[in-house]
N, CA, C and O atoms as CSV, one atom per row, in Angstrom:
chain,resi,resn,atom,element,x,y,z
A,1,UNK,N,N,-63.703,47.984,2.919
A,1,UNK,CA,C,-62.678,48.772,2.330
A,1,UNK,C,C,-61.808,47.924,1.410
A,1,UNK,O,O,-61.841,46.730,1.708
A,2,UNK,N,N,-61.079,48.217,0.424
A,2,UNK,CA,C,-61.078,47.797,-0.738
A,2,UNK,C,C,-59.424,48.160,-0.417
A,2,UNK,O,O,-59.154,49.344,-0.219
A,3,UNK,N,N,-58.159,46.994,-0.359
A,3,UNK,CA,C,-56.679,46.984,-0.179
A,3,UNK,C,C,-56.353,47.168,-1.794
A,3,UNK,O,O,-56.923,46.542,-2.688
A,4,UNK,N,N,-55.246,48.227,-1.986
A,4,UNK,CA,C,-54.833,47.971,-3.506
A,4,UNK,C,C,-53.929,46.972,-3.527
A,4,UNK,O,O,-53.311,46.629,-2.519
A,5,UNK,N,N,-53.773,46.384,-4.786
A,5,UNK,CA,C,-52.929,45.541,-4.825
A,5,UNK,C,C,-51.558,45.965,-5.137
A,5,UNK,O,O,-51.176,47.084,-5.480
A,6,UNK,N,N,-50.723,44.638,-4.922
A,6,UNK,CA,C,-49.081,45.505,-4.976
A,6,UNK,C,C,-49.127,45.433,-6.667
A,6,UNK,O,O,-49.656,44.533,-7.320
A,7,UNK,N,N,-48.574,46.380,-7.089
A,7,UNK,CA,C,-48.033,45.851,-8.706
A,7,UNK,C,C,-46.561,45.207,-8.982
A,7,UNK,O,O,-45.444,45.646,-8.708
A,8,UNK,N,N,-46.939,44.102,-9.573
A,8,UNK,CA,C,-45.414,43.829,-9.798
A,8,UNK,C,C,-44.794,44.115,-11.628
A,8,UNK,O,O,-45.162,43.614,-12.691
A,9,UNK,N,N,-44.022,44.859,-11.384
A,9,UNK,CA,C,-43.366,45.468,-12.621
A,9,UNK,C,C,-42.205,44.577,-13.154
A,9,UNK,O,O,-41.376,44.153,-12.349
A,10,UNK,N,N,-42.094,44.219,-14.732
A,10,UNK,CA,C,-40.895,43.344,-15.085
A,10,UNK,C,C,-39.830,43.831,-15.037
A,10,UNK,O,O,-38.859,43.199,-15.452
A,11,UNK,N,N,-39.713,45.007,-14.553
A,11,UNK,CA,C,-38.260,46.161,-14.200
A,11,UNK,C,C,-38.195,45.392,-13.121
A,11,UNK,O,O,-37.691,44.366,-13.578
A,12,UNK,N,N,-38.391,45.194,-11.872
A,12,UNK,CA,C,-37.876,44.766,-10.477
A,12,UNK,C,C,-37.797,43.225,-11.397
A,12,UNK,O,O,-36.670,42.777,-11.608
A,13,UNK,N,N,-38.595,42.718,-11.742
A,13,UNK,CA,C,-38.232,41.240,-11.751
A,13,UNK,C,C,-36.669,41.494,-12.330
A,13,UNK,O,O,-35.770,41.267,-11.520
A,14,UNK,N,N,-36.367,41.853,-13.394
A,14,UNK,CA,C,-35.618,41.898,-14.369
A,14,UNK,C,C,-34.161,42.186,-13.569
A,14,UNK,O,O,-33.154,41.528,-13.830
A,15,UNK,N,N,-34.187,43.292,-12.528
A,15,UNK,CA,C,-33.203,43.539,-11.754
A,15,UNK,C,C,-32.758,42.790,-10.959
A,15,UNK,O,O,-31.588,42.756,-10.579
A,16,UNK,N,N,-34.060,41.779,-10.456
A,16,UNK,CA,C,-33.289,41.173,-9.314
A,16,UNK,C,C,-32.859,39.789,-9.986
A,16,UNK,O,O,-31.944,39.167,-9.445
A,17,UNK,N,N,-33.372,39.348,-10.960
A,17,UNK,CA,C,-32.179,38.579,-11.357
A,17,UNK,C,C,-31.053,39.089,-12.365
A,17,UNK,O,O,-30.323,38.284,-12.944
A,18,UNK,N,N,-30.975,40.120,-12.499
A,18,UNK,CA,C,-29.796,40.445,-13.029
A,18,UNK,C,C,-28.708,40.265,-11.804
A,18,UNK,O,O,-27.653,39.637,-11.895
A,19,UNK,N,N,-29.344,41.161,-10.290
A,19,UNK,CA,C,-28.354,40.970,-9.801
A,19,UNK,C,C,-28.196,39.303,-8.955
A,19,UNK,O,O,-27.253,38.667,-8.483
A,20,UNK,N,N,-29.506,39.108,-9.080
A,20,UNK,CA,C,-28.687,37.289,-8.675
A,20,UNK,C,C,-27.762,36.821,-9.562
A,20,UNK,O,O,-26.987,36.236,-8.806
A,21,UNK,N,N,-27.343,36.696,-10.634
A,21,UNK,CA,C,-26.660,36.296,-11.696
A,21,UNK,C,C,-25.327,36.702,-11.690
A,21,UNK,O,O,-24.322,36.054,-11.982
A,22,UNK,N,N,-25.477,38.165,-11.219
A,22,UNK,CA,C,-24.155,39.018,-11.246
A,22,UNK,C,C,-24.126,38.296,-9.935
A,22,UNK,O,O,-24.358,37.136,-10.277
A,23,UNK,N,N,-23.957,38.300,-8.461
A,23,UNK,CA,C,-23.449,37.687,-7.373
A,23,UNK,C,C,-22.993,36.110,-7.495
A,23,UNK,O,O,-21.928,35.712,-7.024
A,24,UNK,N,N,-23.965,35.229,-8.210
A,24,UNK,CA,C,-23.552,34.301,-8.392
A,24,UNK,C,C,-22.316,34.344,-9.678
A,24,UNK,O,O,-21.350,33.728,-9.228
A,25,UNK,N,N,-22.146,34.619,-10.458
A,25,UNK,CA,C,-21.046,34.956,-11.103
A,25,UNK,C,C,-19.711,35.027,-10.566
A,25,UNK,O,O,-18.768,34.345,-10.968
A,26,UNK,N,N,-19.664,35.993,-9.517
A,26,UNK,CA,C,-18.197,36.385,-8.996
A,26,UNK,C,C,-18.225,35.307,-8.084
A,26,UNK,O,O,-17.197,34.752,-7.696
A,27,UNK,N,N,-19.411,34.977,-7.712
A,27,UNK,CA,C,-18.510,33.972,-6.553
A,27,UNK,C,C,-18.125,32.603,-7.519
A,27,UNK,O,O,-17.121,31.980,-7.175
A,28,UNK,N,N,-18.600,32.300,-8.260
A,28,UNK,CA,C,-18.084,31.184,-9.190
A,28,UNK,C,C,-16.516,31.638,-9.680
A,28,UNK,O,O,-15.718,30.701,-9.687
A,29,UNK,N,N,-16.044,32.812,-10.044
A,29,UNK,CA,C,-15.139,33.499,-10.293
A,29,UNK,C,C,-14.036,33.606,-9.632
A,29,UNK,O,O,-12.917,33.484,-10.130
A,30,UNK,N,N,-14.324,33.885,-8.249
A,30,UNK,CA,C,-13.446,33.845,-6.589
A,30,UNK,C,C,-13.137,31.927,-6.316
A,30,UNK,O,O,-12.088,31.307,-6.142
A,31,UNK,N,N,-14.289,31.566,-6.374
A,31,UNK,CA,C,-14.283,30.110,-6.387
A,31,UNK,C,C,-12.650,29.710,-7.198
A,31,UNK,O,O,-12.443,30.235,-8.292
A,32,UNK,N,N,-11.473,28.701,-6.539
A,32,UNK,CA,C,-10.457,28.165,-7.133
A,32,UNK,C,C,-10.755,26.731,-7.869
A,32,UNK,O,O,-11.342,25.745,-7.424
A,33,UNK,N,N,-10.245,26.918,-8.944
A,33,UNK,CA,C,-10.503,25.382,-10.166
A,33,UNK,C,C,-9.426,25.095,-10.185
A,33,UNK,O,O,-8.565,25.903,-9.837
A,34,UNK,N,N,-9.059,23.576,-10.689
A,34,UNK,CA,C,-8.149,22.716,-10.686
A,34,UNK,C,C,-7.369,23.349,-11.635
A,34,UNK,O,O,-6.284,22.777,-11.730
A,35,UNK,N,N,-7.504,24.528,-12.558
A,35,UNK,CA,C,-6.416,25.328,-13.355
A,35,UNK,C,C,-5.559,26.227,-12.374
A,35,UNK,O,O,-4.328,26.232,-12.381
A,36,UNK,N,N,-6.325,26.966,-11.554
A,36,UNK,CA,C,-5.979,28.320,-10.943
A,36,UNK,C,C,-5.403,27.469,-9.085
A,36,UNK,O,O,-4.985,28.278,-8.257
A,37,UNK,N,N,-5.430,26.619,-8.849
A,37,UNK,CA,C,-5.689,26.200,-8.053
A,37,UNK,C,C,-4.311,27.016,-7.362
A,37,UNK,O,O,-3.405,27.317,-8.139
A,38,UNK,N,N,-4.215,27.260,-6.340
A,38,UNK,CA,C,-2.965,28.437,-5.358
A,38,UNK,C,C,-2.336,26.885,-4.349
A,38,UNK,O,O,-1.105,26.898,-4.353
A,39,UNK,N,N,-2.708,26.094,-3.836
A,39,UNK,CA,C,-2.246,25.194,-2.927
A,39,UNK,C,C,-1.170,24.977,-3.826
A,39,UNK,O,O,-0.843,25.307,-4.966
A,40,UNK,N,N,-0.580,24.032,-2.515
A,40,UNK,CA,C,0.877,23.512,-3.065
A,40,UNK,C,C,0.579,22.189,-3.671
A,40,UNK,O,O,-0.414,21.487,-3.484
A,41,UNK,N,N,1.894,21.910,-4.637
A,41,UNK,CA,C,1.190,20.417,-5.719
A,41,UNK,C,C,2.000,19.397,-4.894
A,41,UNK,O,O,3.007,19.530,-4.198
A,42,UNK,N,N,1.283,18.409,-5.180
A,42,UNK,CA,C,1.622,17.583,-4.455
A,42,UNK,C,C,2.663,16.781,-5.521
A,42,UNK,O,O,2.847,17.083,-6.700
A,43,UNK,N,N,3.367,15.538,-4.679
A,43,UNK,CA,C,4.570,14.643,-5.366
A,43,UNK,C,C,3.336,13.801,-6.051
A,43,UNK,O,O,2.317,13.333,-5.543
A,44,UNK,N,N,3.880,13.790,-7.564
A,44,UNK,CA,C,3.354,12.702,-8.860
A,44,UNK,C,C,3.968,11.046,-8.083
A,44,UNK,O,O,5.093,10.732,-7.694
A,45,UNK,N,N,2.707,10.299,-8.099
A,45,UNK,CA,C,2.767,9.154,-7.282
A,45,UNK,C,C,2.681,7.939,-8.656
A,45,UNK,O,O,1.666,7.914,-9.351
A,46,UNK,N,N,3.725,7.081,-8.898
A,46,UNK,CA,C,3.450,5.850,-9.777
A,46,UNK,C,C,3.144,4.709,-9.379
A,46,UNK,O,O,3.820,3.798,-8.902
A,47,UNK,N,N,1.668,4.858,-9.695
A,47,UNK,CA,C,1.139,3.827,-9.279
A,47,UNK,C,C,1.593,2.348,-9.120
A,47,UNK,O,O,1.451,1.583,-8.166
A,48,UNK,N,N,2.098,2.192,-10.166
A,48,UNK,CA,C,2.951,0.621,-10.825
A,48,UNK,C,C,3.907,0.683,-9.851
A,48,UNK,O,O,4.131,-0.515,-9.680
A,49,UNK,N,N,4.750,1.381,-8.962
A,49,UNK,CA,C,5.608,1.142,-8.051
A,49,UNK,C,C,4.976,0.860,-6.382
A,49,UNK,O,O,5.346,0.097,-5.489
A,50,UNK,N,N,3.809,1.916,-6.477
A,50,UNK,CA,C,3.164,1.551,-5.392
A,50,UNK,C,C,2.389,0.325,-5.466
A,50,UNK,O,O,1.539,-0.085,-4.675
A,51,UNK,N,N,2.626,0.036,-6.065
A,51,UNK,CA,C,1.556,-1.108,-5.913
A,51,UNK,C,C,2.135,-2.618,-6.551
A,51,UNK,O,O,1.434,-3.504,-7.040
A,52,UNK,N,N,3.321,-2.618,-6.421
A,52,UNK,CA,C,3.988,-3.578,-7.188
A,52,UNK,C,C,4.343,-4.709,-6.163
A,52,UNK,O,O,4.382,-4.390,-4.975
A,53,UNK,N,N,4.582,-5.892,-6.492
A,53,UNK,CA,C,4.262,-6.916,-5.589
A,53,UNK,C,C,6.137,-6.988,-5.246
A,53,UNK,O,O,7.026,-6.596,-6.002
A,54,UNK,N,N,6.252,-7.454,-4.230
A,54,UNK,CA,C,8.191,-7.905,-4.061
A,54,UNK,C,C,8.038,-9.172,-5.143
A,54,UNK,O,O,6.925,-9.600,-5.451
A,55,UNK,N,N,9.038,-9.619,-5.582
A,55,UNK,CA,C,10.240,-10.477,-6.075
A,55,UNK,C,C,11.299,-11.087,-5.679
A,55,UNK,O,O,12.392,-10.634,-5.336
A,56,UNK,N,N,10.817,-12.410,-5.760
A,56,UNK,CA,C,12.318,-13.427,-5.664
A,56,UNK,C,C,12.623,-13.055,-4.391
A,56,UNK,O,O,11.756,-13.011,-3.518
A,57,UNK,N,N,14.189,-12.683,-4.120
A,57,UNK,CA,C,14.502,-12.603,-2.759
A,57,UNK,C,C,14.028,-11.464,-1.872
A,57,UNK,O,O,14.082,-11.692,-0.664
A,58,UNK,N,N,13.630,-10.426,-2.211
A,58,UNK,CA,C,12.335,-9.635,-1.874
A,58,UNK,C,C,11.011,-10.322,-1.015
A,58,UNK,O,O,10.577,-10.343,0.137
A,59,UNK,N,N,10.767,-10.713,-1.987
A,59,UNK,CA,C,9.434,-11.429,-1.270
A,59,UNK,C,C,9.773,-12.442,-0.428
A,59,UNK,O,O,8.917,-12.460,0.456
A,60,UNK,N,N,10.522,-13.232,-0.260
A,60,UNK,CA,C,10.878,-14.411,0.811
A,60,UNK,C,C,11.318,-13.431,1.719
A,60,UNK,O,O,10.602,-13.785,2.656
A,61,UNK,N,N,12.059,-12.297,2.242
A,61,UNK,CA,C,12.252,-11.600,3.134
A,61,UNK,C,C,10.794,-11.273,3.775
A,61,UNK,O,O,10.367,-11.752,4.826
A,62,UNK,N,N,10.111,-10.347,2.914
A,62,UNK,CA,C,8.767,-10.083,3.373
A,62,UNK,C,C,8.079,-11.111,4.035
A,62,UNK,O,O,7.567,-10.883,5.131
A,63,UNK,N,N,8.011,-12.095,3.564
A,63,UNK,CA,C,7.443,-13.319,4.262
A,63,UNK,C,C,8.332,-13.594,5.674
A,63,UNK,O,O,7.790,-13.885,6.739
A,64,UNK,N,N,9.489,-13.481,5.534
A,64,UNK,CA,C,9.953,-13.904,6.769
A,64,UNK,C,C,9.664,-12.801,7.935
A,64,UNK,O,O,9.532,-13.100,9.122
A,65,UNK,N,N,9.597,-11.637,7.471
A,65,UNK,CA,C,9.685,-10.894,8.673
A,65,UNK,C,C,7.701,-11.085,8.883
A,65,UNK,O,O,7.372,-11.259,10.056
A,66,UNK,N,N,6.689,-11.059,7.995
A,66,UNK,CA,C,5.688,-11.083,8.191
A,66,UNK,C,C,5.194,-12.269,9.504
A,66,UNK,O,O,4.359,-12.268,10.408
A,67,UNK,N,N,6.384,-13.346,8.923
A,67,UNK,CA,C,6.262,-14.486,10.275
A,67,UNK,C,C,7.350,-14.189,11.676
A,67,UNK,O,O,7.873,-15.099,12.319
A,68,UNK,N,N,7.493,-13.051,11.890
A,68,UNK,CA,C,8.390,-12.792,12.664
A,68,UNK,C,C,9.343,-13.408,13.361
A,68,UNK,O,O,9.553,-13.650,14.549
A,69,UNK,N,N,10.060,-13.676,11.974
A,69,UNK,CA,C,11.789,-14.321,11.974
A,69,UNK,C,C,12.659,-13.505,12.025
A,69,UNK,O,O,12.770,-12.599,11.199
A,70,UNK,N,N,13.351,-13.666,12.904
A,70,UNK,CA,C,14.823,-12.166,12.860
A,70,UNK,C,C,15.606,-13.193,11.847
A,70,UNK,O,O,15.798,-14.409,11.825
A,71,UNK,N,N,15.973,-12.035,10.992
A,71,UNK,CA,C,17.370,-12.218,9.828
A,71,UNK,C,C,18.575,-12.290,10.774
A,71,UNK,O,O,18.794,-11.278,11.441
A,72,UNK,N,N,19.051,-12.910,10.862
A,72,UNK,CA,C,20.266,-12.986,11.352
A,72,UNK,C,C,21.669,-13.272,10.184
A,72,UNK,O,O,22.800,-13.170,10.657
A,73,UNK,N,N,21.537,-13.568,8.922
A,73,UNK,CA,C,22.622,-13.868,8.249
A,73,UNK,C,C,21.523,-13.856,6.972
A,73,UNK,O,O,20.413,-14.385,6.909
A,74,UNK,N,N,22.235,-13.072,6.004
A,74,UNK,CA,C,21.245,-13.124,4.410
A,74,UNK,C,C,22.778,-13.371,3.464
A,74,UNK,O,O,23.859,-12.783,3.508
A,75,UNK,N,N,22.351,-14.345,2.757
A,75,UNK,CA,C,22.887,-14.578,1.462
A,75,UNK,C,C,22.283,-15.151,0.615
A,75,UNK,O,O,22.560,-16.234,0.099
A,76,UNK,N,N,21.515,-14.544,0.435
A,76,UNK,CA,C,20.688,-14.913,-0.774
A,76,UNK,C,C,21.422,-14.801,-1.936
A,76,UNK,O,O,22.375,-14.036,-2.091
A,77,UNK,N,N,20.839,-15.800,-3.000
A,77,UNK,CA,C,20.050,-16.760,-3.143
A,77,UNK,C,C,20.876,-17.613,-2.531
A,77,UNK,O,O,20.904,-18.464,-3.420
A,78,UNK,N,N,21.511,-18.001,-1.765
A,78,UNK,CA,C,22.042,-19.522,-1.764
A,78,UNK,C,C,22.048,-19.931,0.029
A,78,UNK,O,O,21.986,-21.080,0.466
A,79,UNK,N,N,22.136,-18.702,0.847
A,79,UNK,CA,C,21.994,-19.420,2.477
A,79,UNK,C,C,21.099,-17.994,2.931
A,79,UNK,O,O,21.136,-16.818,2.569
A,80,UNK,N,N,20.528,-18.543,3.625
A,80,UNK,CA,C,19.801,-17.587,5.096
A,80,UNK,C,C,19.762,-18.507,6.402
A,80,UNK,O,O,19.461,-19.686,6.587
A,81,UNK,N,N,20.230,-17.383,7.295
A,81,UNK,CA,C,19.766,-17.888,8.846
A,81,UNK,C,C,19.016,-16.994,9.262
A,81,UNK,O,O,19.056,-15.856,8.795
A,82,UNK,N,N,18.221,-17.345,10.190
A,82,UNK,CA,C,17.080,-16.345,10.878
A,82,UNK,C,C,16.758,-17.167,12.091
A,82,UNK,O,O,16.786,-18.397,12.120
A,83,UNK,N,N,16.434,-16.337,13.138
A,83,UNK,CA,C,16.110,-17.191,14.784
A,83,UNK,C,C,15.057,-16.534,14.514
A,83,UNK,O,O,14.811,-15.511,13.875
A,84,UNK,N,N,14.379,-17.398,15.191
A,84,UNK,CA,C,12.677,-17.412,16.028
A,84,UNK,C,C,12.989,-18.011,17.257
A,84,UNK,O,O,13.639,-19.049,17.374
A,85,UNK,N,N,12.378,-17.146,18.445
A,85,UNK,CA,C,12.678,-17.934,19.777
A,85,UNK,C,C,11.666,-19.391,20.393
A,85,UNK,O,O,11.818,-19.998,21.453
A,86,UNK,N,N,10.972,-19.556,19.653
A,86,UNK,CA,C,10.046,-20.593,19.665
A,86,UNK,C,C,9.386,-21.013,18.675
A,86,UNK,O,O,8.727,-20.149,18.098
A,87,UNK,N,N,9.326,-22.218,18.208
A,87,UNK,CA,C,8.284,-22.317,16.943
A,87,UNK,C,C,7.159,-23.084,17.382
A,87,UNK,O,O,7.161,-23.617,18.491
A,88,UNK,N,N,6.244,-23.173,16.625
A,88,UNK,CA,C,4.724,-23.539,17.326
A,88,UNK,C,C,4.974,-25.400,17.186
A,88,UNK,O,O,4.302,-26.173,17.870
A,89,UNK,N,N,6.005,-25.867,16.226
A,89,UNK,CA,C,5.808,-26.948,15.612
A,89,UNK,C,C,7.292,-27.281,15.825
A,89,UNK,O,O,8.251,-26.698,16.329
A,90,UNK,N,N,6.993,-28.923,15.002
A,90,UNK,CA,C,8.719,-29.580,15.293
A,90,UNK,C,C,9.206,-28.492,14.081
A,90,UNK,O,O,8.721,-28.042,13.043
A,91,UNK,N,N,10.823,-28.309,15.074
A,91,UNK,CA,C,11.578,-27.649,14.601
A,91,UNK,C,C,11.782,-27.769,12.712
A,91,UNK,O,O,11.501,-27.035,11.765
A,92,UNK,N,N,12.437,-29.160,12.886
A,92,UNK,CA,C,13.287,-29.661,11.512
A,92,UNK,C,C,11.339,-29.502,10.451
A,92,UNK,O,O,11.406,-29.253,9.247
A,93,UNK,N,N,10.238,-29.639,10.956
A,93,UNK,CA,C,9.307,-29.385,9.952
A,93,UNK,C,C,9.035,-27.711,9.520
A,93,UNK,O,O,8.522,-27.230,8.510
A,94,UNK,N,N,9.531,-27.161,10.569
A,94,UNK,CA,C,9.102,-25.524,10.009
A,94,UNK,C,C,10.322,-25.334,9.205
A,94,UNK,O,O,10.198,-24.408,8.403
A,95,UNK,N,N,11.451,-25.924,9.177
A,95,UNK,CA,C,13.012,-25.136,8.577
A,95,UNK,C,C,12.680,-26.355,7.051
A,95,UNK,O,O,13.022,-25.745,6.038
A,96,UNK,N,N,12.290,-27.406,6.783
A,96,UNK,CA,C,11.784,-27.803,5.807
A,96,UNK,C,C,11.172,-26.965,5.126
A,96,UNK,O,O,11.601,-26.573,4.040
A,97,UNK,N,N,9.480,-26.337,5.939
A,97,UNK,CA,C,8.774,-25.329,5.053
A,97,UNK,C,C,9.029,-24.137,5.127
A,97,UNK,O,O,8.183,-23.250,5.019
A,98,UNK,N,N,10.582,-23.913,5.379
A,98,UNK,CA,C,10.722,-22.434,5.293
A,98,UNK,C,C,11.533,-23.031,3.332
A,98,UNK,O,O,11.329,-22.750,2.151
A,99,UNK,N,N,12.396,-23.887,4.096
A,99,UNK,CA,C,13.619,-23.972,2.313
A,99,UNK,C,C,12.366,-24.173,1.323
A,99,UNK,O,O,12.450,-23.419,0.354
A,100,UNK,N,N,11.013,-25.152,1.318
A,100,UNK,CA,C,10.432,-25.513,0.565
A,100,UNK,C,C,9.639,-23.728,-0.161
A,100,UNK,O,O,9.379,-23.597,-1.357
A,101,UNK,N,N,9.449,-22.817,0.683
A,101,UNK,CA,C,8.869,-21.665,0.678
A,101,UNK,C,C,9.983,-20.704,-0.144
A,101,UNK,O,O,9.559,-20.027,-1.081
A,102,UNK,N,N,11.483,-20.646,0.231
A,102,UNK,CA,C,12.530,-20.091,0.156
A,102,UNK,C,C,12.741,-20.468,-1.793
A,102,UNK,O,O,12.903,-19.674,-2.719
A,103,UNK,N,N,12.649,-21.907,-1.798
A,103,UNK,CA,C,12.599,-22.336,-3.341
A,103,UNK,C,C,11.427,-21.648,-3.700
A,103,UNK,O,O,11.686,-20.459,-3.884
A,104,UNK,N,N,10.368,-21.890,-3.855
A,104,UNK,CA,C,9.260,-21.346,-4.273
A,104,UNK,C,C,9.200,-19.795,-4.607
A,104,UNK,O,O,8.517,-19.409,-5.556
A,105,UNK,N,N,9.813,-19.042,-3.938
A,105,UNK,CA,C,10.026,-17.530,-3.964
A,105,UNK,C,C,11.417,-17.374,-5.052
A,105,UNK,O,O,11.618,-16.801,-6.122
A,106,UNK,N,N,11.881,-17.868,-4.510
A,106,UNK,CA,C,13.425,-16.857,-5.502
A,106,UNK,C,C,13.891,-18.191,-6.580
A,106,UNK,O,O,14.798,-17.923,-7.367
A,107,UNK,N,N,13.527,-19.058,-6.613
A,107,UNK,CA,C,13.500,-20.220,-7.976
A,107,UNK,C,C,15.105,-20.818,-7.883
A,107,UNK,O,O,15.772,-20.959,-8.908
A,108,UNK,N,N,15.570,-21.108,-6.699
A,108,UNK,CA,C,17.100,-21.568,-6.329
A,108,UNK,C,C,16.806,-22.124,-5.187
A,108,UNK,O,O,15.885,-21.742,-4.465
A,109,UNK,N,N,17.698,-23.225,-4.901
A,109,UNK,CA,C,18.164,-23.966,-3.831
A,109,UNK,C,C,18.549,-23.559,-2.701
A,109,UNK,O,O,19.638,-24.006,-2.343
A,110,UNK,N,N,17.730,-22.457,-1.609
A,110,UNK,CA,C,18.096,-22.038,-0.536
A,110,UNK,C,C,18.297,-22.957,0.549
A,110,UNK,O,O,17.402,-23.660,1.018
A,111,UNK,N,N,20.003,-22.930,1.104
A,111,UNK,CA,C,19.982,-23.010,2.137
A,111,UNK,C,C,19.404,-22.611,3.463
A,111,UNK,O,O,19.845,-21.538,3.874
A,112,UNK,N,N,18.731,-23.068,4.055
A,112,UNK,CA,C,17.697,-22.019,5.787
A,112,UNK,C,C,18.449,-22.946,6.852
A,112,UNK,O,O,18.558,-24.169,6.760
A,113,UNK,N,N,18.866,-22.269,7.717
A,113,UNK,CA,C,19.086,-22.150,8.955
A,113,UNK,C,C,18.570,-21.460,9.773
A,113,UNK,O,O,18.592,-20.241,9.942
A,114,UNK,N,N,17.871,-22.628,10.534
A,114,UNK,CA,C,16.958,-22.004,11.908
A,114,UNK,C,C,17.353,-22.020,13.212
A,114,UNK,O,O,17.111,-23.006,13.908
A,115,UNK,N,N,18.008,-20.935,13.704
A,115,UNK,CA,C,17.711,-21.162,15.059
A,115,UNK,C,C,16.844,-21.202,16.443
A,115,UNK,O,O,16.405,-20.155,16.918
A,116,UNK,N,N,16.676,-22.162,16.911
A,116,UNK,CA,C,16.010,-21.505,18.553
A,116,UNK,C,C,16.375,-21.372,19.444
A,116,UNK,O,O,17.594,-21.266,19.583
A,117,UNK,N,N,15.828,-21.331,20.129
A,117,UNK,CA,C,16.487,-21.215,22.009
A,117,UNK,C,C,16.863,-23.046,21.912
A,117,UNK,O,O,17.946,-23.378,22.393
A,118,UNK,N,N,16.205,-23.867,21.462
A,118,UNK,CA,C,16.672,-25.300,21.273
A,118,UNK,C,C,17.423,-25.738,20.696
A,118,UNK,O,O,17.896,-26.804,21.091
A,119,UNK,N,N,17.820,-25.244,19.697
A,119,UNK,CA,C,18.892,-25.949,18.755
A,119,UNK,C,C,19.298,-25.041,17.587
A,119,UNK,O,O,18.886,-23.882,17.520
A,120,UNK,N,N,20.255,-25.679,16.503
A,120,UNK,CA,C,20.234,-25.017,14.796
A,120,UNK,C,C,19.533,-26.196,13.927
A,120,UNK,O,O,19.881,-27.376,13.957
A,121,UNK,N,N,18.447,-25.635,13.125
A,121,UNK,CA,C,18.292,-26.642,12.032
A,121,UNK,C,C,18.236,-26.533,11.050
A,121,UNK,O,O,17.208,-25.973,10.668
A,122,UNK,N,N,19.150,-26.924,10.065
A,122,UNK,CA,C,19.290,-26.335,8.740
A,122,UNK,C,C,18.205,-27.624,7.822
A,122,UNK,O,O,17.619,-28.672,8.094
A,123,UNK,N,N,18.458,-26.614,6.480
A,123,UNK,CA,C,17.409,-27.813,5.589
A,123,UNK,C,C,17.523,-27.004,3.827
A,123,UNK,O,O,17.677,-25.794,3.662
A,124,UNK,N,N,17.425,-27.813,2.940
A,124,UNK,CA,C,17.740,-27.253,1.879
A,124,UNK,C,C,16.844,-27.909,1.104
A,124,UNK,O,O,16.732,-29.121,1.287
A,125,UNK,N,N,16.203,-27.398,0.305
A,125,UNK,CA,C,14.721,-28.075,-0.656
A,125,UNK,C,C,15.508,-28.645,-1.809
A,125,UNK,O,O,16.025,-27.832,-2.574
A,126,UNK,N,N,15.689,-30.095,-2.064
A,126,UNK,CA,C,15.761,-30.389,-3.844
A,126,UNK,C,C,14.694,-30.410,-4.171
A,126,UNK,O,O,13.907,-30.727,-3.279
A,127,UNK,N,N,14.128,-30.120,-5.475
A,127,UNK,CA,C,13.183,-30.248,-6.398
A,127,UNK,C,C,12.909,-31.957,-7.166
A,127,UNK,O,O,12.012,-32.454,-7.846
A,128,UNK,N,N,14.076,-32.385,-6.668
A,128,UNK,CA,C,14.306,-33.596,-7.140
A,128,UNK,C,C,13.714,-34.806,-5.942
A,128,UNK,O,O,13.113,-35.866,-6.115
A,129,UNK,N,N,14.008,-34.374,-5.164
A,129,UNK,CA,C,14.111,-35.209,-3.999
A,129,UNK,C,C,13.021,-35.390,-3.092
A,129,UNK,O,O,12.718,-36.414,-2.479
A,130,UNK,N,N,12.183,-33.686,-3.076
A,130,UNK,CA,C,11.370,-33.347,-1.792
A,130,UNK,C,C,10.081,-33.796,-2.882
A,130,UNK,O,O,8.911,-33.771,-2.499
């Protein structure tokens, strides 16, 4: 026995991608673009601020707290005290490389005063001298 075959007509082809085209359409349509977008906008972020390095007496702070020195007295540029309750090293050599660090950062003659549970040791970097 002899099956007919299906016929395929370019009317059905023709329809069904018309209507694929039309479905894909609206949903591209419904779809939100960075014009139409409905969310809330967010805060304009400057980069150059985020990402900007500290300065001078700025940055010698950062450093100090990064080495976890309590500020105890700021006058910058010219004195800081800060305690640490222990230092790993002789005293009078860490309060050396703090003033030698303190010059290096803010480009002036910082006075540093260190305290510990042991003593005060102050120290002041010349450029001339050290």
């Amino acid at each position: 026995m002899r099956q007919k075959r299906k016929r395929i007509s370019v009317k059905d082809i023709l329809s069904k991608i018309f209507w694929a085209i039309l479905i894909a359409t609206i949903l591209v349509m419904l779809t939100p673009t960075s014009e139409r977008d409905t969310g809330e906008k967010l805060p304009e972020v400057n980069p150059e601020e985020f990402y900007q390095k500290p300065k001078g007496n700025e940055a010698f702070l950062k450093y100090l707290q990064t080495q976890k020195y309590i500020i105890r007295k700021n006058e910058l540029p010219f004195l800081i005290e800060v305690y640490k309750k222990q230092v790993d090293r002789n005293p009078n050599d860490v309060v050396e490389e703090l003033a030698k660090v303190a010059h290096r950062m803010t480009g002036k003659n910082v006075k540093v005063i260190l305290r510990t549970w042991g003593g005060k040791y102050i120290a002041e970097y010349n450029s001339e001298g050290n």
